[in-house]
N, C-alpha and C positions, 0 to 999 in steps of 0.2 A: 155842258157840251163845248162853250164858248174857251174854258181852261184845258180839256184834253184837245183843241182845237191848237191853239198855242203852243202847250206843250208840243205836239206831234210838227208846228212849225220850228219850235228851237232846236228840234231834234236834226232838221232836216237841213235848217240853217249851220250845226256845226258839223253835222257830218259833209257837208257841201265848204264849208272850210278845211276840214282836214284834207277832202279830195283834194283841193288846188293847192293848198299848204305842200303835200306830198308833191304834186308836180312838179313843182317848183324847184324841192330837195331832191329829187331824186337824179343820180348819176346818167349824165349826158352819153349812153356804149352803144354804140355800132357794135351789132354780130360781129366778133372773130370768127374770119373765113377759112385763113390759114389753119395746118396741121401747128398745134403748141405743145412743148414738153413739158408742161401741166396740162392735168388732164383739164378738158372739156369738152361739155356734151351740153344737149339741148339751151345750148345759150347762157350754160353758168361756169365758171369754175370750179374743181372739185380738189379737195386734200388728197394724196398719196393714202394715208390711212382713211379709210372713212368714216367723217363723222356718224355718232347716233343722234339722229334726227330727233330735236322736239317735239313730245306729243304738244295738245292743247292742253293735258292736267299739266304738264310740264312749264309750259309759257305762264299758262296762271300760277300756276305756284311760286314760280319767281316772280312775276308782278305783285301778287300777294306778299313776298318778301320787301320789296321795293316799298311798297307803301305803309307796311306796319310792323317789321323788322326794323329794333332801335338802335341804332347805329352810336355807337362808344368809341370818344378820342378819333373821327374819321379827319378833322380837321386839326392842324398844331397850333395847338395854345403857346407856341412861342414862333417870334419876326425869324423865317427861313432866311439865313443869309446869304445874301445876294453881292458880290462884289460888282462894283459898276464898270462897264468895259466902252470906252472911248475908241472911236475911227483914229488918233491917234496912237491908241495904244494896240490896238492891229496893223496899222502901216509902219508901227517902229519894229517887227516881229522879224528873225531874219528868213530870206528866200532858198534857204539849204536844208530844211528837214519841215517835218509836218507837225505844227501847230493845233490844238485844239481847244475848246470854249463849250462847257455844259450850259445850253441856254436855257434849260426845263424839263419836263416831264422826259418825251423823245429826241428833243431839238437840241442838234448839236453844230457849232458853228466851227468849218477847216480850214487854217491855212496850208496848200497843199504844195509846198512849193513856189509859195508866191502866189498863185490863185485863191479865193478864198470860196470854200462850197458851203452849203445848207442841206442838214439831213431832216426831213419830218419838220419846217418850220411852223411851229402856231405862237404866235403872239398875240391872239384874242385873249381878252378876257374871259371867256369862255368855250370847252371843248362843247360847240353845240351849232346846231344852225341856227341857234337865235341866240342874241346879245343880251335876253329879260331873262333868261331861264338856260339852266344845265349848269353842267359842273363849272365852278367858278376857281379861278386862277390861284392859289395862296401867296404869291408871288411876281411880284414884276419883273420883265425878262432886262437882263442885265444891261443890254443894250437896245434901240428902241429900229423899227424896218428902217426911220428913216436914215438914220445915223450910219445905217452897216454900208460899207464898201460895196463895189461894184463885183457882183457874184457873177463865177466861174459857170459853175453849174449848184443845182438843186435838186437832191436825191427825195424821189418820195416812194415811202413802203406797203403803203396802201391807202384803201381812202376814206378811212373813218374819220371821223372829226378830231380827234387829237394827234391826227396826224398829219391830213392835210385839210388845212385853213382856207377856206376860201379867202377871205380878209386880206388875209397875209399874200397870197398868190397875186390879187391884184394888187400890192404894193410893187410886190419882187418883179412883177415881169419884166417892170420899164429897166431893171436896171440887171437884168440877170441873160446870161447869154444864153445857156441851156436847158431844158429840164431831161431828169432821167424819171422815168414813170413806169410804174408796171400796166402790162399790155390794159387797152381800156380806159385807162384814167385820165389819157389825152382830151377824151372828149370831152369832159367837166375844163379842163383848161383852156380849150379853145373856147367853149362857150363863156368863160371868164377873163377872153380879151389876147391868150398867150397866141403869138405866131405859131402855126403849125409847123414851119421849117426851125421851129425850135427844140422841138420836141421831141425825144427819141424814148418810146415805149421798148419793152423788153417782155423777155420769156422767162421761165427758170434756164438759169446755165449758160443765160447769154452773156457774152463778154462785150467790152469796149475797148478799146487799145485806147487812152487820152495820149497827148503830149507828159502828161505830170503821173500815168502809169495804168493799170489794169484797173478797171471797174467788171464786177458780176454781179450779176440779180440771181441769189441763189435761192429755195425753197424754202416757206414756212409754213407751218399748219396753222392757219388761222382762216378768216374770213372775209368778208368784202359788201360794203352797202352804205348808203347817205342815206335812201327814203322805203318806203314799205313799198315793197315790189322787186326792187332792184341789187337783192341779195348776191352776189357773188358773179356779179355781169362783170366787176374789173379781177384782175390777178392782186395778190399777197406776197411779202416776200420779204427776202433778210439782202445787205448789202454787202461786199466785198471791194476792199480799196489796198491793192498793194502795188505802194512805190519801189522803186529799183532799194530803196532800204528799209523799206516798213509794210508790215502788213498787219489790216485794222479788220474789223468783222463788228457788223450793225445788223442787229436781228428783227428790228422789226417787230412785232407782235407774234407769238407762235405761243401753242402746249409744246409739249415736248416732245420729239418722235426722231428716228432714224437720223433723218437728212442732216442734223449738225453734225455725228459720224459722219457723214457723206462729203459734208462740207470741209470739214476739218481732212477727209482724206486727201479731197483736190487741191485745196487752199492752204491748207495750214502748215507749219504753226502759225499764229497770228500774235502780233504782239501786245495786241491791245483788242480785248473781245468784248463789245457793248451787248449787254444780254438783259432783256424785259425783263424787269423784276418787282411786278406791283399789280393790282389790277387782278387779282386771283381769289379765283371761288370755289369750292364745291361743286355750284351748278352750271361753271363755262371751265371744267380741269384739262379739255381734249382742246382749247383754245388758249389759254394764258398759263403759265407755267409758275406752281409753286417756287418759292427763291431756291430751295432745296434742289426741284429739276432745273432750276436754271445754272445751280453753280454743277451741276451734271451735264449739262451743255455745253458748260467753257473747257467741263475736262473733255467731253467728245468731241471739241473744235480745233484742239491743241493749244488751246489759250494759256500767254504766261502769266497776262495778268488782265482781269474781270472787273470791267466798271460796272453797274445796275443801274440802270435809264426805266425806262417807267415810272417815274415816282417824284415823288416829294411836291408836285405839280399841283397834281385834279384829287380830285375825290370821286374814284370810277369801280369803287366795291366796297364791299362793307366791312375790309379790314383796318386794324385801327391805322393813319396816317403813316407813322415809321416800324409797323412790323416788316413790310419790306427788309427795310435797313438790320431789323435785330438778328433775325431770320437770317438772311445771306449774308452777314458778320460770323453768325453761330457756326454757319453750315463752312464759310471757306475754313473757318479756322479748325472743323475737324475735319475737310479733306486738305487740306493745307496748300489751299488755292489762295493765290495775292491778290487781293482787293486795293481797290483803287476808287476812293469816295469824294472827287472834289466838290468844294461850295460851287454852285452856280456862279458863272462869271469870270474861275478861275481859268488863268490865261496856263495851260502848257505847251510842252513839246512830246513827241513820243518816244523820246529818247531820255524824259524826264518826267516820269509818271508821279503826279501826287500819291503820297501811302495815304493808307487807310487814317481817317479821321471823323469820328461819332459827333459832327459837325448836328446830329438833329437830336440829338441828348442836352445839347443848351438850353440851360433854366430861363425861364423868361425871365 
């Protein structure tokens, strides 16, 4: 009696951690009151196409995957090269066209005219709420929060953990003038210290006039949630940056659907098109997009030339580490799309795109 007594206390003991554990995690939203041009109803956001819901044989069977599903080559057996990038070597950069810096998996760092922005910044060691456990970094980001210059503004795409870092937020506030956020995700910010007159949430198809040019928060098919509960209370979504001479396109997390048509009709052409390409399964294909849909994306966006972000970062599915890269190599080169692969760290312009270079085929 005395051991199912126990028992039935540890049971209750962790279930009573998970509850606060989750509280803890779970995204800070106020009800949207307002009418939005993404749909939503009963307090959540919803996709344009709608998804097919997860039964429970559904949920376990990919948990069942997770934990006895063996996973081959998901990490690289050779040092990711990483070029090191110095506040010197950003303040030497000139203030007449737009600069850019692959800092990892999403996180891309801009000079935009002399201002310098952050897309998706994580520089945890980990895409996770906790720093003991989740997907662990293969790579050190080239340059370190303290060291970056004093930020213009910080674009962020949603609010999953590999994209927006708590850690990293509270470094960037003290030294960043604005964020741009999709509708929702203010609330996690303020409660992590950022002024509210800093912060400017968005809809799909909202625009921004900056001084340094047009920002839009365009549509993506994907999802939204930190903790169990709080699925799809913030908005999702892809970005849009065109200066009076350049026009860029950052997607954000999506499957594949419509809207990059859509987009490519209002926006485009774009000259330089960041499009997810990693992180793709079987059992999540109406949320993350095969490399195959994605380089079908850059041609529905008007893209001349297709960089692949999601990758070489985390270990966030159970494909091996650089099929990403083999895959959306294979596929631009049979629709005869220009790929553009640089190492982590490297410093360009957009008027001077790195070509293509199989930088993750290096022997250790």
């Amino acid at each position: 009696m005395f051991v199912i007594k126990l028992f039935l206390a540890l049971i209750l003991v962790l279930v009573l951690a998970v509850y606060i554990v989750n509280l803890n995690i779970m995204s800070k939203v106020n009800p949207i009151k307002e009418v939005t041009s993404a749909p939503y109803k009963d307090a959540k956001f919803h996709n344009t196409a709608p998804r097919k819901p997860m039964s429970f044989a559904d949920t376990a069977t990919l948990w069942v995957r997770f934990f006895t599903e063996k996973k081959v080559d998901t990490t690289p057996n050779i040092n990711i090269p990483v070029r090191a990038v110095s506040r010197v070597d950003l303040d030497m950069l000139s203030n007449d066209t737009l600069h850019m810096v692959k800092l990892g998996h999403s996180s891309i760092l801009l000079k935009v005219y002399g201002e310098y922005w952050l897309i998706d910044p994580v520089f945890s060691d980990r895409a996770s709420p906790f720093q003991f456990a989740g997907p662990k970094r293969f790579h050190q980001p080239p340059i370190s929060l303290e060291d970056l210059p004093p930020i213009d503004k910080v674009l962020i795409s949603h609010n999953h953990y590999d994209h927006l870092d708590k850690a990293s937020i509270k470094v960037l506030l003290a030294k960043t003038k604005q964020f741009l956020v999709p509708k929702g995700v203010d609330g996690d910010l303020v409660d992590w210290g950022v002024e509210a007159n800093k912060i400017t949430t968005f809809d799909w198809w909202q625009e921004l006039q900056t001084s340094q040019g047009l920002v839009v928060f365009t549509p993506a098919q994907h999802f939204s949630g930190r903790g169990m509960g709080d699925g799809n209370a913030t908005l999702w979504g892809a970005w849009v940056i065109k200066t009076p001479q350049e026009s860029i396109f950052f997607s954000g997390d999506s499957g594949y659907f419509s809207g990059f048509k859509e987009t490519g009709d209002k926006y485009g052409p774009f000259d330089l098109a960041m499009i997810e390409t990693g992180a793709y399964d079987k059992d999540w294909a109406d949320i993350h997009m095969k490399p195959e849909e994605s380089v079908q994306a850059h041609i529905d966006l008007q893209g001349k030339v297709m960089m692949p972000i999601h990758n070489g970062t985390f270990d966030l599915a159970f494909h091996t580490w650089h099929d990403p890269f083999d895959r959306v190599v294979a596929e631009s080169e049979r629709r005869n799309v220009t790929l553009s692969t640089p190492e982590f760290g490297r410093i360009f312009s957009i008027n001077d795109l790195p070509p293509l270079t199989t930088w993750w085929q290096t022997t250790p």
